[in-house]
Every structure is written in structure tokens, then in C-alpha cells.
LUMMAR-485975 format. One record per residue: x, y, z of N, C-alpha, C, O, CB in turn. Coordinates in steps of 0.05 Angstrom, whole numbers, padded with zeros to 5 digits, always signed. Each point is the difference from the previous one (the first is absolute). Glycine has a CB too. Layout:
XYZXYZXYZXYZXYZ...
END
This chain:
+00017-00024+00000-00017+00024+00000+00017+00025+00000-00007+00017-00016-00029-00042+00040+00054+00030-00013+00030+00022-00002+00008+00001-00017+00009+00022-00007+00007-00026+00036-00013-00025-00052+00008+00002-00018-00017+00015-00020+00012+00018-00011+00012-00054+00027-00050+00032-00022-00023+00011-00013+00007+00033+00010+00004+00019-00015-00044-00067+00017+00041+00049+00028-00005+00032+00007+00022+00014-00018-00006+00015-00018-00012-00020+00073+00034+00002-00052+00030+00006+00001-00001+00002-00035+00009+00021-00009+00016-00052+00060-00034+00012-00067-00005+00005-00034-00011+00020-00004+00006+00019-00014-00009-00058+00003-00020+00034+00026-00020+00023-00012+00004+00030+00013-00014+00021-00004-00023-00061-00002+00058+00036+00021+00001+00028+00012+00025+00011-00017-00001+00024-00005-00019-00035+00057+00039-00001-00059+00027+00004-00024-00023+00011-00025+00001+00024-00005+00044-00075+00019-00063+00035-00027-00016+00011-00026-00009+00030+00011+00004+00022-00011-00025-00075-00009+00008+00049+00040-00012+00031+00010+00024+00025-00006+00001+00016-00018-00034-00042+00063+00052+00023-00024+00027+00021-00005+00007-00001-00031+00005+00021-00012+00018-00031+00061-00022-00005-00058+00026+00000-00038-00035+00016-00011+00010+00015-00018+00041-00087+00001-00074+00077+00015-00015+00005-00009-00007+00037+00013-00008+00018-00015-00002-00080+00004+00016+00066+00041+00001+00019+00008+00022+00014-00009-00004+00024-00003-00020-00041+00034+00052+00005-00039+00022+00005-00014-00002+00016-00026+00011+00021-00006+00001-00059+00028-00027+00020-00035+00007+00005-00028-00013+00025-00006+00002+00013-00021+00003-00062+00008-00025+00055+00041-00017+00030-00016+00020+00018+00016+00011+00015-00016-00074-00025+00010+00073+00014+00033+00019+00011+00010+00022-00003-00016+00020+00001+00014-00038-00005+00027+00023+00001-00058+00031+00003-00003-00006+00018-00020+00014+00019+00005+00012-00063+00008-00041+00050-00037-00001+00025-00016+00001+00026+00018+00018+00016-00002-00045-00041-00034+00003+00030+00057+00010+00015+00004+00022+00011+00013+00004+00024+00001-00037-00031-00013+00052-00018+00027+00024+00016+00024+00028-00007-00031+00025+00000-00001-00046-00022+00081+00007+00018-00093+00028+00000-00023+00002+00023-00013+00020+00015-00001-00023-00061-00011-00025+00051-00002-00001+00032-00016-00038+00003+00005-00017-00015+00012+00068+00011-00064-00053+00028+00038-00033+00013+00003-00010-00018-00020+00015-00015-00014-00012+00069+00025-00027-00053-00014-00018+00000-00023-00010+00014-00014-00022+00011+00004+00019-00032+00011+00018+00022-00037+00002+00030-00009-00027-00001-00025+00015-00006-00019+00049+00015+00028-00080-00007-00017-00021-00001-00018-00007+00030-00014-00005+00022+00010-00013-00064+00020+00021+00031-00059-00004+00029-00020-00023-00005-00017-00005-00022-00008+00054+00036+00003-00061+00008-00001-00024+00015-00018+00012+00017-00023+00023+00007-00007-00055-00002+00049+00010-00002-00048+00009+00018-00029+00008+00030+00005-00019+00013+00008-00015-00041-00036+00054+00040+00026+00004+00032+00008-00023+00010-00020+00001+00025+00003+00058-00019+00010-00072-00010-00025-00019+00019-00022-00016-00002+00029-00005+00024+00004+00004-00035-00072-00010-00005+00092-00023+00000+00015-00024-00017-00014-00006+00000-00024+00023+00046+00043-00028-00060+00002-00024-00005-00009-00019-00012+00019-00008-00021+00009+00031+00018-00048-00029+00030+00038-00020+00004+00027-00026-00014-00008-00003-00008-00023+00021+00056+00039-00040-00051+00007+00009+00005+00033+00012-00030+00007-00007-00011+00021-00036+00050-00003+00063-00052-00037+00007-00020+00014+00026+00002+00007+00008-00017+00016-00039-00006-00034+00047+00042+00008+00023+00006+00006+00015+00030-00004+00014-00001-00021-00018-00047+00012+00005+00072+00020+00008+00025-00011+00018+00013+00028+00004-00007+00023-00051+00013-00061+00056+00019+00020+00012+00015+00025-00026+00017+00012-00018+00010-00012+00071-00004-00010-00048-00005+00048-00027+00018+00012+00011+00036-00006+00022+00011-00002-00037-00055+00052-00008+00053-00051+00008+00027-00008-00005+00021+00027-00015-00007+00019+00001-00004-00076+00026+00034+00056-00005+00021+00015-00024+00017+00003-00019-00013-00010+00060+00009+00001-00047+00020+00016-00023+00020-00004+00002+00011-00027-00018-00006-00015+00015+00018+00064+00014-00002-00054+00014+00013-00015+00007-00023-00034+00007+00006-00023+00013+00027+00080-00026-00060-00044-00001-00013-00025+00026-00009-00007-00002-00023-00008-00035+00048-00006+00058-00019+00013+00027-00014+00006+00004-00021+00004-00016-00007+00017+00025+00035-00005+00004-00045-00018+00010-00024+00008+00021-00003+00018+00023+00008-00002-00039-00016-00034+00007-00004+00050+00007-00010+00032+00030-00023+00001+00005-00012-00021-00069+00015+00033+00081-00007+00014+00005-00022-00010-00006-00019+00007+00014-00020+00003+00009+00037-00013-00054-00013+00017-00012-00033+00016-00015-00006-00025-00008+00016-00017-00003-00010+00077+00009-00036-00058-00009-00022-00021-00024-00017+00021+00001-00014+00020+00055+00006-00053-00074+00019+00017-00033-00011+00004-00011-00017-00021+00008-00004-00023-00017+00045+00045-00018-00053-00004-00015-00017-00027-00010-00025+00022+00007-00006+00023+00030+00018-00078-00053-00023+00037-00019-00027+00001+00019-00019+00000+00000-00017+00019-00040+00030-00045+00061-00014+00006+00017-00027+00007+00018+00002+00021+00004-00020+00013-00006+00008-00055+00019+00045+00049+00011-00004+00022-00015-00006+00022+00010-00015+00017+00019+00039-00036-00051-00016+00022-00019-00007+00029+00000-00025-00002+00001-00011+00023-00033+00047-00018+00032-00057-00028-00010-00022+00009+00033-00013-00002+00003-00021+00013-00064+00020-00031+00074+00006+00010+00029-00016+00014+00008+00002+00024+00011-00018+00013+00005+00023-00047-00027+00032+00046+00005-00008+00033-00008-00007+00008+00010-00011+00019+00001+00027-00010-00035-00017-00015-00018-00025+00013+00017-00025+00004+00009-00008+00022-00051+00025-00047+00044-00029+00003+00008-00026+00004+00028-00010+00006+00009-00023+00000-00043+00022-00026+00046+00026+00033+00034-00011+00010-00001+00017+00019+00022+00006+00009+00010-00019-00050-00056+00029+00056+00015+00013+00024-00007-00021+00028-00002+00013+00020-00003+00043-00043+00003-00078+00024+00004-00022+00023+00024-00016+00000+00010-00014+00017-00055+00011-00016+00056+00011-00040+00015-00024-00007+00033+00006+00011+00014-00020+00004-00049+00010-00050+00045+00034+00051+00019+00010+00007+00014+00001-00014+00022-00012+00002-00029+00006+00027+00000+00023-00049+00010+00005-00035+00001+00022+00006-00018+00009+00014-00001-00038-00051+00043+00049+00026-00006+00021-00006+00002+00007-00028+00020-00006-00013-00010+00013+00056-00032+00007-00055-00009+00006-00023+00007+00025-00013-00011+00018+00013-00019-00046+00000+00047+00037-00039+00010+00028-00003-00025-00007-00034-00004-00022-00011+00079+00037+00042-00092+00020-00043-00009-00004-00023+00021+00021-00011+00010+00017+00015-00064-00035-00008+00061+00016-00036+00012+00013-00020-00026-00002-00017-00019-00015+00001+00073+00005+00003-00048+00035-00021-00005+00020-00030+00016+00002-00015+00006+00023-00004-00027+00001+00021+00037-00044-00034+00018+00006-00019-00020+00001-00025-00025+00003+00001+00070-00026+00022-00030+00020-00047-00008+00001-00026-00013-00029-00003+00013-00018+00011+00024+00053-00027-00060-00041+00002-00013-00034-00003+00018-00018-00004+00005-00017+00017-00042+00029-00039+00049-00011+00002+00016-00013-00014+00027-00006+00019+00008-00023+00001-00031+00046-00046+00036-00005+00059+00021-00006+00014-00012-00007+00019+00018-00009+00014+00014+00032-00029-00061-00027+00033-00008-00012+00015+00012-00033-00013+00020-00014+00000-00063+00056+00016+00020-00042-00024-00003-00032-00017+00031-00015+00000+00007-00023+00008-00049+00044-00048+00054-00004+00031+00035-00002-00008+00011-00011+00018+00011-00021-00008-00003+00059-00014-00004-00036+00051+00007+00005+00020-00012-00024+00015+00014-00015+00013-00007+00064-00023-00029-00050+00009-00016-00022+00016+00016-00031-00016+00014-00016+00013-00073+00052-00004+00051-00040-00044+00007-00013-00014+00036-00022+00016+00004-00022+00008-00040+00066-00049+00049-00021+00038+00023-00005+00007+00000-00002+00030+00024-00005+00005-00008+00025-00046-00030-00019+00065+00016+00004+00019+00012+00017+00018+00006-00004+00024-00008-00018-00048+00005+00045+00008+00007+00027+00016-00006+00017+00021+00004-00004+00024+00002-00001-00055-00012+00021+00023-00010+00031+00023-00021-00011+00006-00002-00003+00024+00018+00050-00042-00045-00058+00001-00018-00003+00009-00008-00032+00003+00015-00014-00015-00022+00062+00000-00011-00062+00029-00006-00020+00001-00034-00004-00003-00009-00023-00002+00055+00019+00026-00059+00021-00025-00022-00001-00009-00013+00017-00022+00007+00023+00004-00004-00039+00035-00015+00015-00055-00019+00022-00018-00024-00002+00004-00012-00020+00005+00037+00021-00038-00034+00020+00032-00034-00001+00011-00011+00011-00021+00012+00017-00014-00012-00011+00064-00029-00016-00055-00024+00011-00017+00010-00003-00024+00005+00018-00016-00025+00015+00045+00022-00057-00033+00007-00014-00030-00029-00013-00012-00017-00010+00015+00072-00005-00001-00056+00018-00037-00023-00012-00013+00012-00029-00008+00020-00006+00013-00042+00054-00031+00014-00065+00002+00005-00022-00006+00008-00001-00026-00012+00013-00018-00014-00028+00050+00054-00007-00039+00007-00007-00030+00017-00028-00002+00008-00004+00023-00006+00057-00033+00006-00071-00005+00006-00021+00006+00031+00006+00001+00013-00019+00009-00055-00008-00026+00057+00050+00008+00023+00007+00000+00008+00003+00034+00018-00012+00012-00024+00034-00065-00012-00002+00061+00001+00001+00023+00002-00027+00019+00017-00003+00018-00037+00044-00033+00003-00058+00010-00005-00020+00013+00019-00018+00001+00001-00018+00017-00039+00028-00025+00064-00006-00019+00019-00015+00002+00025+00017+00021+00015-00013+00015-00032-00010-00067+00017+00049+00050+00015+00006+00014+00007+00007+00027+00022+00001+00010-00025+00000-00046-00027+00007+00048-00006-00003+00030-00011-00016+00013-00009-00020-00012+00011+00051+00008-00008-00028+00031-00024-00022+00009-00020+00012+00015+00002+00011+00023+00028-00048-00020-00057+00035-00021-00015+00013+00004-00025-00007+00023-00013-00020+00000+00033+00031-00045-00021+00013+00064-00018-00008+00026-00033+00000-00015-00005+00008-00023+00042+00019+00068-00056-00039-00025-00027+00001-00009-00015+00029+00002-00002+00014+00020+00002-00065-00006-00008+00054-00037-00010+00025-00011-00015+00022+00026-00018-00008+00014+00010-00024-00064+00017+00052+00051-00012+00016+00021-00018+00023-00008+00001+00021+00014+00040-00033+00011-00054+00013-00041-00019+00019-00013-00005+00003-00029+00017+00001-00018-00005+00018+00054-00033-00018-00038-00008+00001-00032-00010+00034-00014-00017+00013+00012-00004-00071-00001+00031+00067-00031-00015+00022-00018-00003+00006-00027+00015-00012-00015-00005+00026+00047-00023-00002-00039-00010+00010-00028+00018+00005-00015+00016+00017+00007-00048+00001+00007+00037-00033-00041+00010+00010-00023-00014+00022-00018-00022-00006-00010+00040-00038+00015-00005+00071-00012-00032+00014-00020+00027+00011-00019+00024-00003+00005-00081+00027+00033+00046-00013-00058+00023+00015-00015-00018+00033+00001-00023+00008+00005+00048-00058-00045-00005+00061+00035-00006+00035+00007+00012+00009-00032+00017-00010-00014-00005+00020+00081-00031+00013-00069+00000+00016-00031-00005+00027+00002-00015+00008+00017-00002-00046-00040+00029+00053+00007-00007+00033+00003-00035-00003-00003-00014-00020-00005+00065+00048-00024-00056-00005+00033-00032+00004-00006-00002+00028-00015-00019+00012-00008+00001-00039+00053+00050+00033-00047+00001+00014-00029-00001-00010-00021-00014+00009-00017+00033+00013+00033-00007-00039-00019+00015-00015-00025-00026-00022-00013-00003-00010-00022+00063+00012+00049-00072-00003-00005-00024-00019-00007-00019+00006+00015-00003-00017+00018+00026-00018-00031-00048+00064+00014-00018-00001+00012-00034-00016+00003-00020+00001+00015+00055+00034-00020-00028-00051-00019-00022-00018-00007-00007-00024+00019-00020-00013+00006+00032+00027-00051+00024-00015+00054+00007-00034+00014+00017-00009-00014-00004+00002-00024-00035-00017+00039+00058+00005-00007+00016-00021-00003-00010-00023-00028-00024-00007+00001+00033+00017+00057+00008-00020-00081-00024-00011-00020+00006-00026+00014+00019+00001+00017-00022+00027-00070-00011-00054+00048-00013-00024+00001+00022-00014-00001+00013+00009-00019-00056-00002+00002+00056-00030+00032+00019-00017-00008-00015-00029+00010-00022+00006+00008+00067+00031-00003-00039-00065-00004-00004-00018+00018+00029-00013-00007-00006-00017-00018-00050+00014+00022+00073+00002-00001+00020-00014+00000+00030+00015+00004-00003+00024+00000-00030-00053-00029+00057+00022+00032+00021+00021-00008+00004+00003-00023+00010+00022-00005+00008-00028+00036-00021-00012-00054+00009+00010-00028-00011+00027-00011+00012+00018-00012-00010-00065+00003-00030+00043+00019-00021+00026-00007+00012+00030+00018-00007+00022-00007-00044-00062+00002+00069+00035+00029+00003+00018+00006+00018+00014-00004-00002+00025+00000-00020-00040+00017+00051-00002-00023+00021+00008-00002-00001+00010-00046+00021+00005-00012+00002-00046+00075-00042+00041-00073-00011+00011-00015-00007+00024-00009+00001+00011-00021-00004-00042+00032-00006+00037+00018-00012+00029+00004+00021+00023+00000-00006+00022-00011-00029-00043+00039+00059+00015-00016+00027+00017-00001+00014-00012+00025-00003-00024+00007-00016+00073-00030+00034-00033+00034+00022+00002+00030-00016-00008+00013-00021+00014+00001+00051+00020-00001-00027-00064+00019-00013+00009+00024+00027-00002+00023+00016-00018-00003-00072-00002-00013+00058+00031+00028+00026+00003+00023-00007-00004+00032-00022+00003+00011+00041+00035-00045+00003-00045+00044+00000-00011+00028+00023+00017+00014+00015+00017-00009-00032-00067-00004+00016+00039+00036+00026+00004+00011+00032-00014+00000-00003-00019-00015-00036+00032+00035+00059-00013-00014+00025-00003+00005+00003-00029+00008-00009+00003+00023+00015+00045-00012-00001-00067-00013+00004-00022+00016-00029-00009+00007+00000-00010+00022+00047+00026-00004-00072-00017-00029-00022+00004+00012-00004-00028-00016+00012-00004-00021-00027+00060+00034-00006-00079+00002-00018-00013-00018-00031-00011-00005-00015-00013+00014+00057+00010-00010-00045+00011-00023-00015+00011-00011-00027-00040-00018-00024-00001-00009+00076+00069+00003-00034-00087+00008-00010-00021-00013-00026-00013+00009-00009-00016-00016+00054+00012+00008-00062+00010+00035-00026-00006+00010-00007+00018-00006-00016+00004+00018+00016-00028+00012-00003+00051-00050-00018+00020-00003-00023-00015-00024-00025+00001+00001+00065+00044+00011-00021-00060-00032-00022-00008-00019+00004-00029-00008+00021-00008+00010-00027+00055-00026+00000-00057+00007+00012-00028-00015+00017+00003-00027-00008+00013-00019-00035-00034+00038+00061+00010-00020+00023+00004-00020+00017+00022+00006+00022+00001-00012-00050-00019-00022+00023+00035+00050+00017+00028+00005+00033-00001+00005+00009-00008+00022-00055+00023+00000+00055-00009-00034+00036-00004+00012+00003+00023-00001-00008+00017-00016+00030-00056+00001-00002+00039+00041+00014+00028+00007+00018+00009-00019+00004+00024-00002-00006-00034+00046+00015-00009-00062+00024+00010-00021-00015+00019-00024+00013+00014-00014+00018-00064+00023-00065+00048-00013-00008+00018-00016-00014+00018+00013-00022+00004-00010+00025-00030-00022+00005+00040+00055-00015+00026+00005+00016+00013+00003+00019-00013+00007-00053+00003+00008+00039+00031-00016+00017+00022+00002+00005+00013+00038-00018+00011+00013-00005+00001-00072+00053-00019+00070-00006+00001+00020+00024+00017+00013+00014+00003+00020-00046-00045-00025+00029+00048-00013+00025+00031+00010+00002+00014+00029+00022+00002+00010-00032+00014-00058-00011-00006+00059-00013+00021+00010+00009-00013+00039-00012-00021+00006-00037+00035-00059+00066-00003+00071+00009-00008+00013-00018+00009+00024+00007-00002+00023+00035-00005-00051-00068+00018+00019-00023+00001+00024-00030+00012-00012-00009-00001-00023+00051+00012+00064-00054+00001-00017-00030+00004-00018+00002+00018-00012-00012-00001-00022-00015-00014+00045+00040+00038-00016-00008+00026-00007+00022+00000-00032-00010+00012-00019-00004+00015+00082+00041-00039-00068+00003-00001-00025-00018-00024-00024+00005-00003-00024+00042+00025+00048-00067-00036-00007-00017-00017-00018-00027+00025-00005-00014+00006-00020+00031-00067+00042-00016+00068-00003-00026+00020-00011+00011+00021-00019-00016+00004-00019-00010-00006+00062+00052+00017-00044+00009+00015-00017-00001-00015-00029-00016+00003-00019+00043+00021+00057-00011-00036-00037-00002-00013-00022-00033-00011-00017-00006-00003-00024+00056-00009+00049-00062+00010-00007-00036-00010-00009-00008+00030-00005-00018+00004-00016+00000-00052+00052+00025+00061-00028-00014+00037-00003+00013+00009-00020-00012+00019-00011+00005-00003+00058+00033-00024-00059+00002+00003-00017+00002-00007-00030+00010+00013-00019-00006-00002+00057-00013-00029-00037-00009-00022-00014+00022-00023-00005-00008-00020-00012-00025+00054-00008+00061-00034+00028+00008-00026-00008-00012-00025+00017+00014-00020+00000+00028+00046-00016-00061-00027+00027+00001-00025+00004-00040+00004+00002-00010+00019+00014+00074-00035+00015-00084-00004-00045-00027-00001-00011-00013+00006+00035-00016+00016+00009+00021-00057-00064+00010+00018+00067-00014+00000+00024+00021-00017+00023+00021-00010-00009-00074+00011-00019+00047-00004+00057+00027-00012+00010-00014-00021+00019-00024+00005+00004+00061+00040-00006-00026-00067+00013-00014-00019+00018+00018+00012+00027+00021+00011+00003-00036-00062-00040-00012+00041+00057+00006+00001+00023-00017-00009+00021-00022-00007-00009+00045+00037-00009-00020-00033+00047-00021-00006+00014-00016+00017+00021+00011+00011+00019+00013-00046-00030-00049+00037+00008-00019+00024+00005+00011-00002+00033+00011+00021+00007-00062-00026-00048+00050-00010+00057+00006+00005+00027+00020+00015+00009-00001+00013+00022-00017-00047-00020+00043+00034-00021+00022+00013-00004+00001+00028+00007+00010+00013+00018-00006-00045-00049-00022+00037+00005-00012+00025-00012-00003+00009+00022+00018+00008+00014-00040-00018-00054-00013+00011+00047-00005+00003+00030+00020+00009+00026+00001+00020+00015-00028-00054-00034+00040+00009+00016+00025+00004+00027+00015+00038-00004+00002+00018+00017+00019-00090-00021-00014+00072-00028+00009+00018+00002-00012+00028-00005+00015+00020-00004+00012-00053-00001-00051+00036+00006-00008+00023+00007-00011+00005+00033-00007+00021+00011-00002-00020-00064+00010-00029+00063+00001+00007+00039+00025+00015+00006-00002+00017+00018-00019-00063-00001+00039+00043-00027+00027+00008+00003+00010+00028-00012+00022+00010+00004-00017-00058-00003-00025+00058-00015+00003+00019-00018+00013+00007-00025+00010+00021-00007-00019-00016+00042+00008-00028-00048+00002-00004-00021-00023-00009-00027-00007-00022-00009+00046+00019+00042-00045+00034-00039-00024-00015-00024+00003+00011-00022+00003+00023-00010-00040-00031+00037+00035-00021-00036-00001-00002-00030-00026+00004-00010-00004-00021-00013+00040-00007+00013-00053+00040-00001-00014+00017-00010-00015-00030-00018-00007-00001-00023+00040+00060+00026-00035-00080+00019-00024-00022-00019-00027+00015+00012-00004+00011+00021+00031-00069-00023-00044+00052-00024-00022+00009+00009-00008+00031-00016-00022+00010-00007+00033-00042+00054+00018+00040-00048-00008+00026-00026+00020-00008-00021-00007-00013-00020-00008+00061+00050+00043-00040-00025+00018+00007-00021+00002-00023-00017+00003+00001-00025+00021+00031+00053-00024-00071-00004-00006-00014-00012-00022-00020+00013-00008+00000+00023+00051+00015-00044-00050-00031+00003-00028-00026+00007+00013-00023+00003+00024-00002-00006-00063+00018-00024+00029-00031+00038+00006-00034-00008-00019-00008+00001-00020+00008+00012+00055-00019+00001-00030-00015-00031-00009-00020-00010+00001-00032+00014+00021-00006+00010-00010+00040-00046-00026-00047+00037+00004-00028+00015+00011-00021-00022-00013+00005-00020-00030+00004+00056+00061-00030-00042+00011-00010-00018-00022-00026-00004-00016-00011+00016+00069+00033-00006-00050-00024-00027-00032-00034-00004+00012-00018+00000+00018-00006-00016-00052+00017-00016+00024-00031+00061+00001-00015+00000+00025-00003+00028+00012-00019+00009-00039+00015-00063+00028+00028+00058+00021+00004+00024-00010-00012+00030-00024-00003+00007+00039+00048-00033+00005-00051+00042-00003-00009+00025+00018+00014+00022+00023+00000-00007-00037-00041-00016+00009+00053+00047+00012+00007+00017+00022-00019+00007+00000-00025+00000-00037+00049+00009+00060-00002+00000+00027-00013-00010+00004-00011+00029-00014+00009+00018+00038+00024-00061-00008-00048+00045+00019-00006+00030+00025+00005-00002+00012+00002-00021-00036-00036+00034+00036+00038+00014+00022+00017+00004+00013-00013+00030-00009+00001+00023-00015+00045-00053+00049-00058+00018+00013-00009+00020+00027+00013+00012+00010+00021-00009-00034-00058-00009+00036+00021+00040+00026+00009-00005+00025-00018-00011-00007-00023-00006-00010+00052+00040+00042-00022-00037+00019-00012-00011+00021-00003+00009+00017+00017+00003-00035-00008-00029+00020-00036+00033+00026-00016+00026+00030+00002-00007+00002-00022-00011-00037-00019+00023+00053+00049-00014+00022-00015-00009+00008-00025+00001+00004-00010+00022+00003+00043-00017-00002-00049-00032+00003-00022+00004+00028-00002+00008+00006-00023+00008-00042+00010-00036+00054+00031+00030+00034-00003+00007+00001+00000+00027+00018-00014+00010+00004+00039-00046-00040-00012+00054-00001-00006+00027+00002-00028+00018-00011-00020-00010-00013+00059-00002+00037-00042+00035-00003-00021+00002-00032-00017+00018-00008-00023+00002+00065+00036-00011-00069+00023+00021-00027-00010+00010-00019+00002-00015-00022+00000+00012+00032+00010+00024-00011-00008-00061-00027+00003-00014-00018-00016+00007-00022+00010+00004+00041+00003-00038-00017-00030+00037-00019-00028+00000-00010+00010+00024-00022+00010-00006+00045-00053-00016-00018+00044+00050-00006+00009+00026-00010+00036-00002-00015+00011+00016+00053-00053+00005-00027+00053-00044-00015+00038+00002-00026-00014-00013-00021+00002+00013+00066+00048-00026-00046-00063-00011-00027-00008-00012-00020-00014+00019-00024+00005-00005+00049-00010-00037-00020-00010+00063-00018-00018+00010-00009+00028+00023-00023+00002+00010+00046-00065-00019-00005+00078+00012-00006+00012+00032-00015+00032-00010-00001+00018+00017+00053-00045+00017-00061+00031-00061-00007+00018-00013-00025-00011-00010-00021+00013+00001+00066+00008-00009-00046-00046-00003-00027-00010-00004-00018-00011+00017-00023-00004-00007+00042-00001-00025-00011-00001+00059-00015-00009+00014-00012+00034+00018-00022+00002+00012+00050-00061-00013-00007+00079-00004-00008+00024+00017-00024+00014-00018-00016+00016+00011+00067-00008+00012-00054-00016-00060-00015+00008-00012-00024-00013+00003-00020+00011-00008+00052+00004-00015-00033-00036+00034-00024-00022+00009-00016+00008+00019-00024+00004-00003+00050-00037-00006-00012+00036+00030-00002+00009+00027-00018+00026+00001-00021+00003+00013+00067-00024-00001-00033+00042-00031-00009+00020-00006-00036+00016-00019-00015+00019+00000+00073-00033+00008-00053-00013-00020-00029+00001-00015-00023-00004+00018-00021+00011+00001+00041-00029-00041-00006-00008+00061-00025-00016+00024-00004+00012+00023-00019-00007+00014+00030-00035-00026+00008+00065+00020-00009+00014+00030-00008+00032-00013+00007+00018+00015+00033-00049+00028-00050+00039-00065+00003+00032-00013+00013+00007+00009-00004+00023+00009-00025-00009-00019+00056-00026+00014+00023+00036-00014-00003+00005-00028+00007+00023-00007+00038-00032+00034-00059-00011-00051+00013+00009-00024-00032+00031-00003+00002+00023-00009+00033-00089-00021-00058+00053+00042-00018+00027-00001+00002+00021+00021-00014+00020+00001-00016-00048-00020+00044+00023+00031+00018+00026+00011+00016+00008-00009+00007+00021+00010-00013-00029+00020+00021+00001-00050+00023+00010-00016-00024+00018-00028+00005+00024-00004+00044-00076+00019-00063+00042-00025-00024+00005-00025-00006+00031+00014+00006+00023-00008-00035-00083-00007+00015+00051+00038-00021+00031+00015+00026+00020-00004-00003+00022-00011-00034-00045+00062+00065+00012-00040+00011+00032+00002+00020+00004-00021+00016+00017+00004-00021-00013+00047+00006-00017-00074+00002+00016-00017-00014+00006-00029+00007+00014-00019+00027-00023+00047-00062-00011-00023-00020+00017-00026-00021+00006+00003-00016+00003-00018+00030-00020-00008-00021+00021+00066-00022+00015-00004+00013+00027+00004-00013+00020-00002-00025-00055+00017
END
């Protein structure tokens, strides 16, 4: 029976271990997109509207949530998307990426936790350039037809429609306000993005003027996207950040934190 105690009490510690040792080795350092993308991830602003250097949002609330018993300490970055991604990929500065949509590229190169929120795909159009509406597509061939449609930087874009690849949209534009320039001025027909997004950023004070300058459109046949985060597979705890991140997303759905997370940032 000592012997039993004594096993099962060795499994208990190497398992208490393996989550203690990330953090008394280094932080957990987890990055977002520096463009922002609120309200799940942004810099909080001043009175005055400024940017702050505190980092707010829906996903940071719900990571402290789930690692502040764990005795993790948790740092968020705002770099550029792409050198997020970069970074995680390899190993480096960061070990997590947050508020990733889904792609099978991705799927080969991180390890991806169970989905923590779903939103709207729509595409946005001047309502100069086309005050009639947006013309008729059902497919991407029909759309990418129509002229430019453009995205963002490192962005993807492949659950907006069926057949859609990111290699044919035009995706220059390294945030919103140069995708709306570019749509206002006509190089690009119309641009994809996600309406909650949108939203987020005129809480923050940032508007893009949907609703006058431009409209959107709902894509046919579209489905609200999911959005996970992205593990490093070079780490050596991934397997243990994934289990102790999906079970905190579990946890989270079944006692409302996740509609306490909803109430305070979209009502």
C-alpha cells in the first residue's frame, strides 16, 4: 500500500512539475497582432484616446483566468502578425499566439488549443463607389471578378468563402485604416474582414466609418469563424500548455466566465 502511495504521489509531483517549471524557468510570454483586435485583444487607451501601455481584452481576461492559480506568470506582446506567428513557429520570444483563425498550414505548424470564440465573416465596400450595393457574387470566382478584393498583412482570410485563397487577394495593407484607404480609394473593389472586429474598434475609438463611408455585405453561404490559439510546437511543454488551456476553456464555458467575458465587452 506505500508502495501504491508513494507511486502515485511521485506521478502527482513530476505533473505538478511539469506546469511549475515554465514558469520558474522563463514567463509566458503570449503575442497578438500589434494592428489590435479588439475587444479581444488591444492597448487600453487614455481619456484623451492615446494608447496606453496596458494590454486589455477578452482573451487576456480569459488567460488570467486560467493560469492565475497555476503559478504562471503571464507577459502579453503587440508585435507585427507576422513576426508574432514567426516567433511562436520557431520557439523564440513568444510561446503563444492568440486569436488565430483556422488553416491547415497552420495546423501543421502549431498546436492548436480548442476554439475559444466564434465571429462574423462580412466583406466591407465604399458606398461611394457602389451606392446601389455591392453587385451579386455566390462563389469566389464571381468575386474575385469583380476587381481587388484586399485584406490584411499576414491575415487569413480562407473560411470567408469556399475556394478563397489568400495568395489571390491583395493583402498589402498592414492594418485597417490603410485597408480602408486603399477601398476609398478605389484600389481595392471591397476588403474582407470581421464585423466584431469592426465593432471592437470603434469602442476604442476607432471608426471606420461602417455604416456610412462604408457597408457590408454577408458572404453566401458563410459561417461564423472560430478562433483559437497557437502553441509552439518547439517548446518542450506544449502538450501540458495545451491540456491546461483547454481544460481552463472548458471550465470556462460551464461556470460563465465565458458570459461574463461576452457582457463586458459587447454589451
Amino acid at each position: 500500500m506505500r508502495r501504491i502511495q508513494g507511486i502515485l504521489l511521485f506521478v502527482f509531483v513530476c505533473v505538478q512539475l511539469d506546469v511549475r517549471a515554465l514558469g520558474s524557468e522563463h514567463k509566458l510570454n503570449i503575442c497578438g497582432d500589434g494592428a489590435e483586435w479588439p475587444p479581444y485583444i488591444y492597448w487600453e487607451r487614455s481619456k484623451n484616446g492615446a494608447k496606453t501601455g496596458k494590454i486589455s481584452g477578452y482573451t487576456v481576461d480569459l488567460l488570467k483566468e486560467i493560469f492565475s492559480k497555476k503559478g504562471i506568470e503571464i507577459t502579453f506582446h503587440l508585435p507585427p502578425w507576422s513576426r508574432c506567428l514567426a516567433e511562436v513557429e520557431r520557439g523564440g520570444r513568444y510561446h503563444i499566439a492568440v486569436d488565430s483563425s483556422f488553416s491547415h498550414e497552420r495546423d501543421k505548424k502549431f498546436l492548436l488549443t480548442k476554439h475559444y470564440y466564434e465571429i462574423t465573416p462580412k466583406l466591407f465596400y465604399s458606398s461611394k463607389h457602389y451606392p446601389s450595393g455591392f453587385p451579386d457574387f455566390s462563389n469566389s470566382e464571381e468575386l474575385l471578378k469583380i476587381g481587388n478584393i484586399c485584406g490584411l498583412q499576414g491575415y487569413n482570410y480562407v473560411g470567408f468563402l469556399k475556394g478563397l485563397e489568400n495568395s489571390r487577394l491583395d493583402m498589402g495593407a498592414k492594418d485597417f485604416n490603410a485597408v480602408t484607404a486603399k477601398t476609398k480609394a478605389g484600389f481595392c473593389q471591397a476588403f474582407l474582414a470581421r464585423s466584431e472586429v469592426i465593432k471592437g474598434f470603434k469602442k476604442i475609438g476607432s471608426d471606420f466609418s461602417i455604416g456610412k463611408a462604408f457597408l457590408s455585405k454577408r458572404l453566401p453561404n458563410s459561417r461564423r469563424e472560430k478562433f483559437y490559439m497557437l502553441i509552439s510546437r518547439k517548446i518542450s511543454e506544449a502538450d501540458s500548455l495545451k491540456n491546461t488551456i483547454d481544460a481552463g476553456i472548458k471550465t470556462c464555458r460551464s461556470n460563465g466566465c465565458m458570459k461574463n467575458l461576452e457582457k463586458k465587452y459587447f454589451n
